[in-house]
C-alpha positions as a Markdown table, in Angstrom:
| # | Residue | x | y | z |
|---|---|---|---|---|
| 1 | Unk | 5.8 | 57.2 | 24.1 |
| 2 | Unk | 5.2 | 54.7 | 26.9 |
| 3 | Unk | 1.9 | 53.8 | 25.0 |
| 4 | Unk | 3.1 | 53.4 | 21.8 |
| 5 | Unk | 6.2 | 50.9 | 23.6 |
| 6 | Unk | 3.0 | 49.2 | 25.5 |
| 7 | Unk | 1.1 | 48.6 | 22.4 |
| 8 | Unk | 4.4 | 47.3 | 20.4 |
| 9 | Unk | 5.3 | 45.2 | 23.6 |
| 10 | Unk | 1.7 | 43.8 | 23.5 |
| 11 | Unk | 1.6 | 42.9 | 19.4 |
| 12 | Unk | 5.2 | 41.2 | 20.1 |
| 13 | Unk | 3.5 | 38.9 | 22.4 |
| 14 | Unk | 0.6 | 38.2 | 20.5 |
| 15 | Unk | 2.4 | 37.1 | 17.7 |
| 16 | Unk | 4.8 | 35.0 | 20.1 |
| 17 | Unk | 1.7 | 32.9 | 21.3 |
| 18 | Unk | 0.4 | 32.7 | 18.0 |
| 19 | Unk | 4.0 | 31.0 | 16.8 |
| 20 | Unk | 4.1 | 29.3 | 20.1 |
| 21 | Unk | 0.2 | 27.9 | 18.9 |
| 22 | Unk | 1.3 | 27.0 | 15.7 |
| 23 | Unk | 4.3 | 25.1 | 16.5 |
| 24 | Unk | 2.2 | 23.4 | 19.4 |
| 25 | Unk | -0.2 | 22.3 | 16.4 |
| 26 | Unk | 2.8 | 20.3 | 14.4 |
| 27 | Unk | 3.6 | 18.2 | 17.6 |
| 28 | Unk | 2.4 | 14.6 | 17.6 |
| 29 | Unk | -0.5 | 14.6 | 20.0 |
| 30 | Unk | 1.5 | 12.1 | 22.7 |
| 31 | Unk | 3.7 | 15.2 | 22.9 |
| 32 | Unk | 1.4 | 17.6 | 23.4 |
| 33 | Unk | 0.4 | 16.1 | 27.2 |
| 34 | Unk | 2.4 | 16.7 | 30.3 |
| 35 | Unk | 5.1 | 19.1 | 30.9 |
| 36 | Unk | 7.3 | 20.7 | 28.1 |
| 37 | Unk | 10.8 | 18.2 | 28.1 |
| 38 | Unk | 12.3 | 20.5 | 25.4 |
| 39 | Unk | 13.4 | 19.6 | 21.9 |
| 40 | Unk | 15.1 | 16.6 | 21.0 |
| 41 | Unk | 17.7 | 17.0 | 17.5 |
| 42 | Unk | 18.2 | 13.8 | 16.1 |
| 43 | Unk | 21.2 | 13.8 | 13.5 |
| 44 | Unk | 20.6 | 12.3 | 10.4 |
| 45 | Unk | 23.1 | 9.6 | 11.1 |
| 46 | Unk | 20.8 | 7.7 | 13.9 |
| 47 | Unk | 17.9 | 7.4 | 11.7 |
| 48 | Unk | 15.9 | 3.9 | 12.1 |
| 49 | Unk | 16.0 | 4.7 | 8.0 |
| 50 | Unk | 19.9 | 4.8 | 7.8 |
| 51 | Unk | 20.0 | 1.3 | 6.0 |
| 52 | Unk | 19.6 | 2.3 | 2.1 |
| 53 | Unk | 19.3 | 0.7 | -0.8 |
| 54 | Unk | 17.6 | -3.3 | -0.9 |
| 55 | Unk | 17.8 | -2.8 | 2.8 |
| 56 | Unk | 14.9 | -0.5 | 2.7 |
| 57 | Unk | 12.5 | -2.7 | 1.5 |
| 58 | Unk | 12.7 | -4.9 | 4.3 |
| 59 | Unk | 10.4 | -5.0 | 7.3 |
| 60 | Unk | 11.0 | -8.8 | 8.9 |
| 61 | Unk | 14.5 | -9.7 | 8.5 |
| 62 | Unk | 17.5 | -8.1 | 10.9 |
| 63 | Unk | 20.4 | -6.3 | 9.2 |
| 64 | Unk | 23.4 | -7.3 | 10.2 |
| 65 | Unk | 27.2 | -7.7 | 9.2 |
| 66 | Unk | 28.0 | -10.5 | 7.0 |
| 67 | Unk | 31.7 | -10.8 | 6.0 |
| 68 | Unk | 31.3 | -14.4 | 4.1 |
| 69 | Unk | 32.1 | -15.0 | 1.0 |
| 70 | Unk | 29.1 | -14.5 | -1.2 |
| 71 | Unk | 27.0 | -12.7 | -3.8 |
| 72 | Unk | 24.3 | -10.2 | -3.2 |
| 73 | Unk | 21.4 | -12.5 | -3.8 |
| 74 | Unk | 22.9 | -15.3 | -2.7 |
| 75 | Unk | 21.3 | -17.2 | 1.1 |
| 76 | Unk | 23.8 | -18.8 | 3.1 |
| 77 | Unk | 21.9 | -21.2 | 5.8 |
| 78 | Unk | 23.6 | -21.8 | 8.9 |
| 79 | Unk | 22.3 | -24.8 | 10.8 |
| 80 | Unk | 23.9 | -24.8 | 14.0 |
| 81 | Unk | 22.6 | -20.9 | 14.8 |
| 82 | Unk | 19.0 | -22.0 | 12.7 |
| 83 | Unk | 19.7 | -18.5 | 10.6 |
| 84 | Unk | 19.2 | -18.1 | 7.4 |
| 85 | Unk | 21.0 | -14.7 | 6.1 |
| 86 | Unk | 20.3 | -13.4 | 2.4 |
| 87 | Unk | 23.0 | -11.6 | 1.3 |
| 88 | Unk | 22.7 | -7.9 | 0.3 |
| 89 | Unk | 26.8 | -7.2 | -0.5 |
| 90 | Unk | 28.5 | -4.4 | 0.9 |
| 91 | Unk | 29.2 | -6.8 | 4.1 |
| 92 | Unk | 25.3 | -6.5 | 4.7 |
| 93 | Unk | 22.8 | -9.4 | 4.9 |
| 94 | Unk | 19.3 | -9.8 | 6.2 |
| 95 | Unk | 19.4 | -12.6 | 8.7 |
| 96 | Unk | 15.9 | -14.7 | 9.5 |
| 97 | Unk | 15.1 | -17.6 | 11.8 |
| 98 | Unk | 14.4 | -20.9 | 10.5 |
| 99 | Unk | 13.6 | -24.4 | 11.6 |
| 100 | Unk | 16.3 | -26.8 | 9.9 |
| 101 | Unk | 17.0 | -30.2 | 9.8 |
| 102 | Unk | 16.4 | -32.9 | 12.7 |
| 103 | Unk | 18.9 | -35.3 | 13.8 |
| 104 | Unk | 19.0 | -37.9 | 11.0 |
| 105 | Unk | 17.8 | -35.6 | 8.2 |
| 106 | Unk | 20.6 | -33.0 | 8.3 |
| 107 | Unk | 22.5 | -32.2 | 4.8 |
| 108 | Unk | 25.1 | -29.8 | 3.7 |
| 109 | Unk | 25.7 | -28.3 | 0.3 |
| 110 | Unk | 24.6 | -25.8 | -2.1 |
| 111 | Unk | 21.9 | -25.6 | -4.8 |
| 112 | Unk | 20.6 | -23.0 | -7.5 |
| 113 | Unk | 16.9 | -22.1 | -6.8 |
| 114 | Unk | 14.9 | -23.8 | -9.1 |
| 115 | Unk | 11.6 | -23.0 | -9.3 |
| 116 | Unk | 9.3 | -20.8 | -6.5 |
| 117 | Unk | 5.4 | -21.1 | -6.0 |
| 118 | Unk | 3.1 | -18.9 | -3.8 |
| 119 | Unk | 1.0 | -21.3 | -1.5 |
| 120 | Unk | 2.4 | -24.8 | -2.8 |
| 121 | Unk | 0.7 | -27.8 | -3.0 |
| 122 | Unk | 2.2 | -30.6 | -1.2 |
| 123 | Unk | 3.3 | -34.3 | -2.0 |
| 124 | Unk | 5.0 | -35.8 | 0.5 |
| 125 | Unk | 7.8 | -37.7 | -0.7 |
| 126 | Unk | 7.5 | -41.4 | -0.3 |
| 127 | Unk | 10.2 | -42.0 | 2.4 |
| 128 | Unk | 8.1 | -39.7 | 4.3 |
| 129 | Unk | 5.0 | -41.4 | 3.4 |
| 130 | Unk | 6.6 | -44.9 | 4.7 |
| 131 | Unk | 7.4 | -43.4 | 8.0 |
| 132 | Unk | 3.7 | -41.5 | 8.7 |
| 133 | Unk | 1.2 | -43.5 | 6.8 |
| 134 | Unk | -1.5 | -40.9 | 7.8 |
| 135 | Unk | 0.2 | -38.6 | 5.6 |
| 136 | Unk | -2.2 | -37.9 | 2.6 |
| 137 | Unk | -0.5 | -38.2 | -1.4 |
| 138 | Unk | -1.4 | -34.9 | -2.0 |
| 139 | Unk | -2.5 | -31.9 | -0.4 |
| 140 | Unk | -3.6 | -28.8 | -1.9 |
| 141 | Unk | -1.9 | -24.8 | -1.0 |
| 142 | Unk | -3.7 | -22.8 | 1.8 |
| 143 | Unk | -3.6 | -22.0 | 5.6 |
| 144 | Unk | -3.4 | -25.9 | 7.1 |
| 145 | Unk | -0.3 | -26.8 | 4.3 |
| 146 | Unk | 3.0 | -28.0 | 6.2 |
| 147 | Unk | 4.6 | -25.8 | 3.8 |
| 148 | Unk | 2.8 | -22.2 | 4.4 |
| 149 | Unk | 2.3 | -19.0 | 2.2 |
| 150 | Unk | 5.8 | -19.7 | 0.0 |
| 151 | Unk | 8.0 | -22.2 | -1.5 |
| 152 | Unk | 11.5 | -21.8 | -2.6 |
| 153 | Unk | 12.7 | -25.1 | -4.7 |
| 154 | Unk | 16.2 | -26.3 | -4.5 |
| 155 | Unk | 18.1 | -27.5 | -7.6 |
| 156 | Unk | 16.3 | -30.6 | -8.6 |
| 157 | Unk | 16.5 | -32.0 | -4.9 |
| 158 | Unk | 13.4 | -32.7 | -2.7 |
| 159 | Unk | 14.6 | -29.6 | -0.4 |
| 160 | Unk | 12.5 | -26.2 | -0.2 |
| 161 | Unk | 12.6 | -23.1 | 1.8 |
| 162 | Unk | 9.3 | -22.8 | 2.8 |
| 163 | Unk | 6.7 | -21.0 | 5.5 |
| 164 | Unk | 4.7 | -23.6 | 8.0 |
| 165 | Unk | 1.8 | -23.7 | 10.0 |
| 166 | Unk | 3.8 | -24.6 | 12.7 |
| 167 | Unk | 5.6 | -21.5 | 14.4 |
| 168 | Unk | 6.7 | -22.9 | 17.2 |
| 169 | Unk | 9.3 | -24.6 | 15.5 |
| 170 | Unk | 11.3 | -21.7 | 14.2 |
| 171 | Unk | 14.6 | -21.7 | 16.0 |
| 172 | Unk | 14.8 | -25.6 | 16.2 |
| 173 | Unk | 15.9 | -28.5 | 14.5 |
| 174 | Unk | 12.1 | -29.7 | 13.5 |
| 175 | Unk | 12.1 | -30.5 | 9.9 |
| 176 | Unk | 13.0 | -33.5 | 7.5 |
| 177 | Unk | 15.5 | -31.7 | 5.7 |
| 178 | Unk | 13.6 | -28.5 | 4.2 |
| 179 | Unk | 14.2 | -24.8 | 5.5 |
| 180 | Unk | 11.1 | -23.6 | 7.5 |
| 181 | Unk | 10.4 | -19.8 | 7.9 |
| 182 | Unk | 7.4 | -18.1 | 9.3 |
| 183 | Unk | 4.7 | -17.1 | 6.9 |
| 184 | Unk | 5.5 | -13.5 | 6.9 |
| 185 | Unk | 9.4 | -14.1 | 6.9 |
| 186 | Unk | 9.1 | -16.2 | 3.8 |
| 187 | Unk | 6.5 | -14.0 | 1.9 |
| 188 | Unk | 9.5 | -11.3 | 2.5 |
| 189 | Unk | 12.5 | -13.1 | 1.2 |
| 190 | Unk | 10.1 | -15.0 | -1.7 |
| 191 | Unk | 9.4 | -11.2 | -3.3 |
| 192 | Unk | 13.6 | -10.5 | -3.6 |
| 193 | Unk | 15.1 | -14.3 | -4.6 |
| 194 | Unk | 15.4 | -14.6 | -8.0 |
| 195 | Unk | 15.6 | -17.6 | -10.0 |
| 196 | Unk | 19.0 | -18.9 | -10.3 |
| 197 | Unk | 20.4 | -17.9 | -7.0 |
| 198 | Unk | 22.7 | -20.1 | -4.7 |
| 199 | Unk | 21.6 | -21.3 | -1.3 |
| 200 | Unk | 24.6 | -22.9 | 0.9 |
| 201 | Unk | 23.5 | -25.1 | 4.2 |
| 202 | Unk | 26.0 | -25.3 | 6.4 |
């Protein structure tokens, strides 16, 4: 009897290693060092991946509440915080830094976009022109273009929301009048405007 419990003692443990063997092989390996800190449930409520919907698809902005008055699809650019928030409804937006207006070019109001181009050529209007005469008449898309990876047109006005080659002026008042965004922040927010939509500066 004692060697028949011995043997059946001694298969129970062999199989509990193996288990214990397998389980160890389905732990990411920067778990695997050091000593055993137990498991960890995480409820399905604090997933990073709680946001559904339109806010999946988002990898650059910041969710946050938005309790404005607007329509999903519409962007709503505050000046004074340099945020620009695109509005997913369900009191949801993605919020984005921007560079905005300099003192003497500010301007409030809202416009349909109008037209949007992947790596825009430039013209610089002629008021600009007047004021930096080194400024060529045209400059073609690409890396060294003031206005980046994206352009967002608003209404017929000379106004964009665009990227830049100059990052160090998100979060400031920088530009003459048009919305600056980082490359990546724009090429984001460029793939879910749609034509037609209202952008507010405020």
């Amino acid at each position: 009897m004692n060697k028949l419990f011995t043997s059946i003692a001694s298969a129970l443990l062999g199989m509990g290693l193996l288990a214990t063997a397998a389980c160890a092989g389905q732990v990411a390996p920067s778990q695997q060092d050091g000593p055993f800190q137990g498991v960890v449930i995480v409820p399905t409520s604090a997933s990073p991946a709680e946001a559904s919907g339109a806010a999946q698809d988002f990898k650059r902005g910041k969710l946050v509440d938005f309790s404005a008055a607007a329509r999903e699809g519409d962007i709503i650019i505050n000046t004074k915080q340099n945020r620009l928030y695109f509005v997913l409804g369900d009191g949801k937006a993605m919020m984005y830094r921007v560079a905005t207006a300099k003192k003497g070019f500010e301007w409030r109001g809202s416009h349909q976009v109008s037209s949007m181009v992947k790596w825009p050529d430039w013209r610089p209007p002629q008021e600009m022109r007047k004021r930096r005469p080194e400024l060529p008449a045209y400059m073609a898309g690409g890396p060294d273009n003031p206005l980046g990876a994206r352009a967002i047109y608003l209404g017929s006005s000379i106004y964009r929301i665009h990227g830049t080659n100059e990052p160090s002026s998100i979060g400031k008042a920088a530009s003459s009048g048009c919305i600056r965004m980082l490359n990546e922040d724009v090429s984001e927010l460029y793939r879910h405007v749609k034509i037609g939509a209202r952008v507010t500066v405020m």
